[in-house]
C-alpha positions in Angstrom: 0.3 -62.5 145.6 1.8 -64.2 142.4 5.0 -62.0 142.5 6.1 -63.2 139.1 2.9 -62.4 137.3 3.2 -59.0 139.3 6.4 -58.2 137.5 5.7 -59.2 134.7 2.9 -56.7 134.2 5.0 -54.1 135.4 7.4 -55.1 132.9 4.6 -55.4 130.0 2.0 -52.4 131.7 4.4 -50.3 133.1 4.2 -49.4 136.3 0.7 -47.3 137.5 -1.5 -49.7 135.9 -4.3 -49.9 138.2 -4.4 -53.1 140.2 -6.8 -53.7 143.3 -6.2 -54.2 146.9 -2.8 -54.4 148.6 -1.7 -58.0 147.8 -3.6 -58.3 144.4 -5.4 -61.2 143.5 -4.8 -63.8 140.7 -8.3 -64.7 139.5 -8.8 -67.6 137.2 -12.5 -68.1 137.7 -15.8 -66.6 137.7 -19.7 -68.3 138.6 -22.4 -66.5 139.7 -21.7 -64.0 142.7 -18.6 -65.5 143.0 -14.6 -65.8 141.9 -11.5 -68.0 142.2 -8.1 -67.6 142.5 -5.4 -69.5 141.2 -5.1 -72.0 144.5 -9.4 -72.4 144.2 -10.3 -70.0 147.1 -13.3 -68.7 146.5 -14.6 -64.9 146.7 -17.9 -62.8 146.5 -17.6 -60.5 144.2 -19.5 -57.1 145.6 -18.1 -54.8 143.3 -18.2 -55.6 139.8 -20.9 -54.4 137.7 -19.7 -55.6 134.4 -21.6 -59.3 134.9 -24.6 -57.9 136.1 -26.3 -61.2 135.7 -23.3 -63.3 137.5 -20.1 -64.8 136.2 -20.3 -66.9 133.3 -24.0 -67.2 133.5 -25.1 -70.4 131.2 -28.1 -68.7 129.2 -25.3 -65.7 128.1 -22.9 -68.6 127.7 -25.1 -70.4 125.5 -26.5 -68.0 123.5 -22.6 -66.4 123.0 -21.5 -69.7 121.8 -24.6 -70.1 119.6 -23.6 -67.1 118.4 -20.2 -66.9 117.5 -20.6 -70.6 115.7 -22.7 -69.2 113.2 -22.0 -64.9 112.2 -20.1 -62.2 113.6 -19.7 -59.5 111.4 -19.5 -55.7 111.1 -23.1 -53.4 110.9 -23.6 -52.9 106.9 -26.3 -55.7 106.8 -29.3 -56.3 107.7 -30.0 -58.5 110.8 -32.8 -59.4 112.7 -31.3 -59.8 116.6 -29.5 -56.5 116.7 -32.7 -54.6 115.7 -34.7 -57.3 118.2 -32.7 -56.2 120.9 -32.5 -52.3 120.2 -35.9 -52.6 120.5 -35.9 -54.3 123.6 -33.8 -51.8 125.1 -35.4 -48.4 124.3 -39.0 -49.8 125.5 -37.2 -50.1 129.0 -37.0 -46.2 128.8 -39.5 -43.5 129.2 -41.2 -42.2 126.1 -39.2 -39.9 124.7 -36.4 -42.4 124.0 -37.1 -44.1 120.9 -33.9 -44.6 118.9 -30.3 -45.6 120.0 -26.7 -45.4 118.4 -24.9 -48.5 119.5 -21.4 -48.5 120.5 -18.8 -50.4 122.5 -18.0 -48.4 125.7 -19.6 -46.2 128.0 -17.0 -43.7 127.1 -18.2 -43.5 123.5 -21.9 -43.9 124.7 -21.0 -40.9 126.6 -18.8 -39.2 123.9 -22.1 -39.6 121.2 -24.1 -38.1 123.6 -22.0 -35.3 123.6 -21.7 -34.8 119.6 -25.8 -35.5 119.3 -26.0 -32.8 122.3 -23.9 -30.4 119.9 -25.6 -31.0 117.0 -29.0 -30.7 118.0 -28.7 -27.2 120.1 -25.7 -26.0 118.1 -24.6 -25.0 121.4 -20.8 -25.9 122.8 -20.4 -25.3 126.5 -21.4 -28.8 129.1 -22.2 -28.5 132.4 -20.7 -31.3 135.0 -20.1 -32.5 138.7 -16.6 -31.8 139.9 -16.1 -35.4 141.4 -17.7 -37.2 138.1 -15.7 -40.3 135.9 -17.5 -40.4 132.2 -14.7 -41.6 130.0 -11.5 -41.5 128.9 -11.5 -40.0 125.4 -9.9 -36.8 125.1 -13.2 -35.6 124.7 -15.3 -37.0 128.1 -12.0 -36.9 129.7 -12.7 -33.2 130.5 -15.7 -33.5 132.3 -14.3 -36.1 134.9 -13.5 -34.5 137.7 -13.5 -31.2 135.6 -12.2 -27.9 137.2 -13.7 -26.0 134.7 -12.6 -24.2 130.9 -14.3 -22.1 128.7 -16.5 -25.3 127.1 -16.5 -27.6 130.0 -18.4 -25.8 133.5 -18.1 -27.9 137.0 -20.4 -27.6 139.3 -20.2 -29.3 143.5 -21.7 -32.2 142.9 -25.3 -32.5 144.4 -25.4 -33.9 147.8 -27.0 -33.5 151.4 -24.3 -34.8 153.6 -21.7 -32.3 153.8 -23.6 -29.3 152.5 -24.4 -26.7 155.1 -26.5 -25.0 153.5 -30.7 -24.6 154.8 -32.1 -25.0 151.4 -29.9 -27.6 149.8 -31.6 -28.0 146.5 -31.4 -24.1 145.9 -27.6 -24.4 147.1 -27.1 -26.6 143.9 -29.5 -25.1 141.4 -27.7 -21.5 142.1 -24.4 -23.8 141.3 -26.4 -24.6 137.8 -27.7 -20.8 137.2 -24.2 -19.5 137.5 -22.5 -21.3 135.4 -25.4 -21.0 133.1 -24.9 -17.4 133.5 -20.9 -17.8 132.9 -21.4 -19.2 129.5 -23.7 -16.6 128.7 -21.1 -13.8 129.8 -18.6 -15.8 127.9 -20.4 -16.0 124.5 -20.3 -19.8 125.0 -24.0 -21.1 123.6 -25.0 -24.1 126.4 -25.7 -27.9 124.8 -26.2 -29.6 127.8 -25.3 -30.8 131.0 -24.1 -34.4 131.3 -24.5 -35.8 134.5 -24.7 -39.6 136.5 -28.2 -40.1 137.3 -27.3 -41.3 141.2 -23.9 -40.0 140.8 -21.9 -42.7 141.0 -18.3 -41.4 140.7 -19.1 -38.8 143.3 -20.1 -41.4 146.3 -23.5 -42.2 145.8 -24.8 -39.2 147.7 -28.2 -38.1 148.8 -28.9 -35.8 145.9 -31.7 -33.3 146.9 -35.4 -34.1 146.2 -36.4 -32.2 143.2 -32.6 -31.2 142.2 -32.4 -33.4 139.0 -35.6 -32.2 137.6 -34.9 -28.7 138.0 -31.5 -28.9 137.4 -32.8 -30.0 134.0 -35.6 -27.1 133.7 -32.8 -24.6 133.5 -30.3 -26.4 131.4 -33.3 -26.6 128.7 -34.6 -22.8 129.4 -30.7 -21.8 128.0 -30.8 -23.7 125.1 -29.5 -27.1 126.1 -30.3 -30.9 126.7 -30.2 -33.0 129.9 -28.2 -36.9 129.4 -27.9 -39.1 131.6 -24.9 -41.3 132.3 -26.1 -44.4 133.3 -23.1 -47.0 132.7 -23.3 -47.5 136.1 -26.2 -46.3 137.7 -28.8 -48.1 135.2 -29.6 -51.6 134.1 -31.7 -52.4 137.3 -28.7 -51.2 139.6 -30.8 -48.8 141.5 -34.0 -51.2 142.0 -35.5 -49.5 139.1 -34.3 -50.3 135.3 -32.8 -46.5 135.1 -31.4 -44.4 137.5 -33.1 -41.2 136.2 -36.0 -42.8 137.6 -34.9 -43.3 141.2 -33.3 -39.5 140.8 -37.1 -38.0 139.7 -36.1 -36.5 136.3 -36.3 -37.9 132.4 -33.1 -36.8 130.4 -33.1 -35.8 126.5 -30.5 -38.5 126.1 -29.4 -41.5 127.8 -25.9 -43.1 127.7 -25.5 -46.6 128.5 -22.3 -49.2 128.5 -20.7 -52.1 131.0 -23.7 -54.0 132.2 -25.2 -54.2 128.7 -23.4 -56.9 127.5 -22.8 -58.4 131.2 -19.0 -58.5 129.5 -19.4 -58.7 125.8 -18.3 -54.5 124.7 -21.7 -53.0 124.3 -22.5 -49.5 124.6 -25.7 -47.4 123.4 -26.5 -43.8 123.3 -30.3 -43.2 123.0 -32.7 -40.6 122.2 -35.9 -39.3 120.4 -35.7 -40.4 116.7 -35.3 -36.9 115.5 -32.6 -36.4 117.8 -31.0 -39.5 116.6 -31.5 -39.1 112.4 -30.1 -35.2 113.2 -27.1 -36.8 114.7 -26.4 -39.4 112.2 -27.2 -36.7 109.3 -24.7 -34.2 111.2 -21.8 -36.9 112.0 -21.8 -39.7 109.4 -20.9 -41.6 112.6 -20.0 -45.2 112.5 -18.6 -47.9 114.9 -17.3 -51.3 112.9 -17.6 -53.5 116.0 -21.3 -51.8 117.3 -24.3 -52.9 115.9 -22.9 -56.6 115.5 -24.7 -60.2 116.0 -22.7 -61.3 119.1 -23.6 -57.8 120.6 -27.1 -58.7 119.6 -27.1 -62.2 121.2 -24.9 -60.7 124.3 -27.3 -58.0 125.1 -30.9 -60.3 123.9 -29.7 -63.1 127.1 -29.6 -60.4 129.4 -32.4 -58.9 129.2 -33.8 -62.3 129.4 -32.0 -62.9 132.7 -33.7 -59.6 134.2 -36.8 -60.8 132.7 -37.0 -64.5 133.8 -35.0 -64.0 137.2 -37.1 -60.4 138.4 -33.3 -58.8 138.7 -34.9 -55.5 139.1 -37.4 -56.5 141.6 -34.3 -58.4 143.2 -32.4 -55.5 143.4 -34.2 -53.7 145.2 -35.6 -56.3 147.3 -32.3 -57.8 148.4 -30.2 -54.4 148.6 -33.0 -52.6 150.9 -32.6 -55.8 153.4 -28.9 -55.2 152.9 -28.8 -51.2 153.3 -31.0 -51.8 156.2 -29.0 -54.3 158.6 -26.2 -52.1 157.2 -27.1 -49.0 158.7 -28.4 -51.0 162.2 -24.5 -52.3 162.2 -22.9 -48.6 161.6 -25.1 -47.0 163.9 -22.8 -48.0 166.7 -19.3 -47.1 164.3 -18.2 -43.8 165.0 -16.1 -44.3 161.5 -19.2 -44.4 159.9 -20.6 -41.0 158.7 -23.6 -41.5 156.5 -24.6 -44.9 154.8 -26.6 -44.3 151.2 -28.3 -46.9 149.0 -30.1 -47.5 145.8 -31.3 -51.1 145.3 -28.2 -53.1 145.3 -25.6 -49.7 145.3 -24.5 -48.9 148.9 -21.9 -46.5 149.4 -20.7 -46.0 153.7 -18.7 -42.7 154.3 -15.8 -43.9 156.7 -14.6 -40.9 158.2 -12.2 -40.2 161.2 -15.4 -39.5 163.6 -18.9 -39.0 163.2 -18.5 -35.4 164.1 -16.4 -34.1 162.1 -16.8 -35.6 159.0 -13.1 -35.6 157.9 -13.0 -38.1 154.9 -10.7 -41.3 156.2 -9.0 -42.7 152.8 -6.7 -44.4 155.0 -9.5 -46.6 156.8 -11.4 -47.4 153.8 -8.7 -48.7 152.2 -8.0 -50.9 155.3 -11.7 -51.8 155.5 -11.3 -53.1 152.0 -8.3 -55.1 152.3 -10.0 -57.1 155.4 -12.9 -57.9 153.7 -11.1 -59.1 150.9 -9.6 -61.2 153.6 -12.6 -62.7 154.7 -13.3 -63.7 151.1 -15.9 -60.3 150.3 -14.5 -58.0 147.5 -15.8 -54.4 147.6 -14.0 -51.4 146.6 -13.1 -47.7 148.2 -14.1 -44.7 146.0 -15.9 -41.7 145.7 -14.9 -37.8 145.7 -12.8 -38.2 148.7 -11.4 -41.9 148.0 -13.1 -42.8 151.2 -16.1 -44.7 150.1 -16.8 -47.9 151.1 -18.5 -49.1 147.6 -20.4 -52.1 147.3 -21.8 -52.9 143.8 -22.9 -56.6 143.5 -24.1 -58.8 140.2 -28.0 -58.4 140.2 -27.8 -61.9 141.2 -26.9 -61.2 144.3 -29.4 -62.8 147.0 -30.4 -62.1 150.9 -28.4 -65.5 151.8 -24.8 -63.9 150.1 -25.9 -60.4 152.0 -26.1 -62.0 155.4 -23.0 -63.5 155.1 -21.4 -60.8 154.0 -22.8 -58.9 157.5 -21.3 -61.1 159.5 -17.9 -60.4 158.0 -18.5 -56.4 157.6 -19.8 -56.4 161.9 -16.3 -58.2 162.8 -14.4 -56.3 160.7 -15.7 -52.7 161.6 -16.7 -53.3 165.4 -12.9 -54.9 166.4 
């Protein structure tokens, strides 16, 4: 660890800025799946979602450049590439979305869907996970990891590993109904219920078959709309371009961010036209820095990488071979609860034992800091902090996954 660059961000930061693993690293470099710290070693990056399409890839490079050299400027003119690629981006969706309000984050993607939710049911009161991350405004800031207020309603988030119940779809729609029902007792009208597609936040967990749909049956029965949060869960993360798809359900509104602009701020909230023109005739809403050229050129070169390089396809291609010499390997870890996986999104429960299920922070953390030691960064998150979370750049290919077996099999089995 550089200790002087250490201080000085303490000094700078002040101390509790977030900093990974327990020797951070110094990294100077990026290329592809892979980064470099200050003395050259070299690193595979399986957690970062921000350059979905690798480090410094040379077509987003190029066209950045390109870019930059000739017009940046703010979103009162006219310009072809910015309409190009919000075009290019809603025909990725379902039907129903057909417009978008661009933005720079996923927590004012998230914080838009919110205000077009309001403004086009009138209603107040959002429904949640208790274990979600969808911002940090003081808005969105309530709903992560929410324990509930007149406006803001948690509810367990949706999973099939720990819940005991026989019928664990009903288990989590009653969850929905009731605090449906508390909003109704509380005079509170329902605009909608805001929710990560694969929940992300929450540990990637096997959400019941059918939930998400009918989850999103009753939020629209009382009044409200169903968005999706799919900063992290979309752009071809799951194996399909959205996670709503994966999940079985088609939200009213979709909020997007991070992968976008594969590390150029680009955000986008979208919906049906009329949900979009209500919105922007209710709000007056406007972002100086959305809407821009170098957005434009950011998020046009990655949809051309998905396009010309099948990233979807590769996805889910490359993360079923992964998920599935994964689970082969933790079959014989007792650590190992439960291993989940959407395309190239695996989360592994580390627990104390296999039988009782007790969350093990502690290990993960140590699991972490040994791979990052073998030269494999991943990360430990989820409700319980004891996710092992592995969340490559779509570039990621079956040659980087077997290596990174090797490492995980000596690391877990000694």
């Amino acid at each position: 660890m550089n200790q002087d660059l250490f201080e000085r961000r303490q000094q700078i930061f002040g101390k509790g800025a977030h900093l990974f693993y327990e020797k951070p690293l110094t990294i100077v470099r990026g290329q592809g799946v892979h980064l470099f710290d200050e003395s050259g070693r070299q690193f595979v990056d399986m957690y970062n979602n921000v350059p979905c399409i690798g480090h410094c890839h040379p077509h987003l490079v190029d066209a950045i450049n390109a870019q930059v050299s000739t017009l940046n400027v703010h979103n009162r003119y006219l310009h072809e590439e910015i309409l190009s690629y919000a075009e290019r981006l809603v025909t990725t969706h379902h039907d129903g979305i057909e417009s978008v309000v661009m933005s720079c984050t996923g927590t004012e993607a998230n914080e838009v869907a919110m205000l077009m939710a309001r403004t086009i049911t009138g209603g107040e009161g959002f429904i949640c996970t208790d274990a979600a991350y969808h911002g940090n405004s003081a808005a969105v800031r309530q709903l992560t990891r929410a324990r509930g207020s007149r406006l803001i309603k948690p509810i367990p988030f949706p999973e099939s590993y720990r819940c005991d119940a026989e019928d664990k779809r009903q288990f989590f729609l009653d969850r929905v109904d009731e605090q449906l029902t508390a909003f109704k007792n509380e005079n509170v009208k329902v605009a909608g219920m805001l929710i990560c597609s694969l929940c992300a936040n929450e540990g990637l967990p096997n959400i019941p078959r059918s939930f998400m749909q009918e989850a999103s049956e009753l939020v629209r029965n009382a009044g409200g709309v169903m968005i999706a949060d799919e900063v992290q869960a979309g752009l071809g993360r799951s194996g399909r371009w959205w996670g709503y798809e994966t999940s079985g359900f088609m939200p009213d509104i979709v909020s997007m961010g991070k992968p976008l602009g594969a590390g150029v701020p680009l955000a986008a909230t979208a919906s049906s036209r009329e949900h979009v023109e209500r919105f922007r005739q209710g709000s007056g809403y406007f972002n100086t820095f959305a809407s821009s050229p170098l957005q434009a050129a950011a998020g046009n070169a990655v949809l051309d990488v998905f396009e010309s390089e099948q990233l979807v396809q590769n996805s889910a291609t490359v993360g079923a071979h992964l998920a599935n010499k994964l689970e082969s390997i933790n079959a014989d870890v007792d650590h190992v609860g439960d291993t989940r996986h959407q395309g190239l999104f695996i989360a592994i429960e580390w627990v104390e034992s296999r039988s009782t299920k007790k969350p093990d922070r502690d290990g993960a953390v140590r699991i972490v800091n040994e791979l990052k030691d073998r030269g494999f960064l991943i990360g430990n998150a989820g409700a319980f902090g004891n996710v092992l979370k592995l969340r490559p750049p779509l570039v990621f290919s079956q040659e980087h996954a077997d290596s990174f077996l090797t490492a995980y099999s000596d690391v877990v089995k000694n």
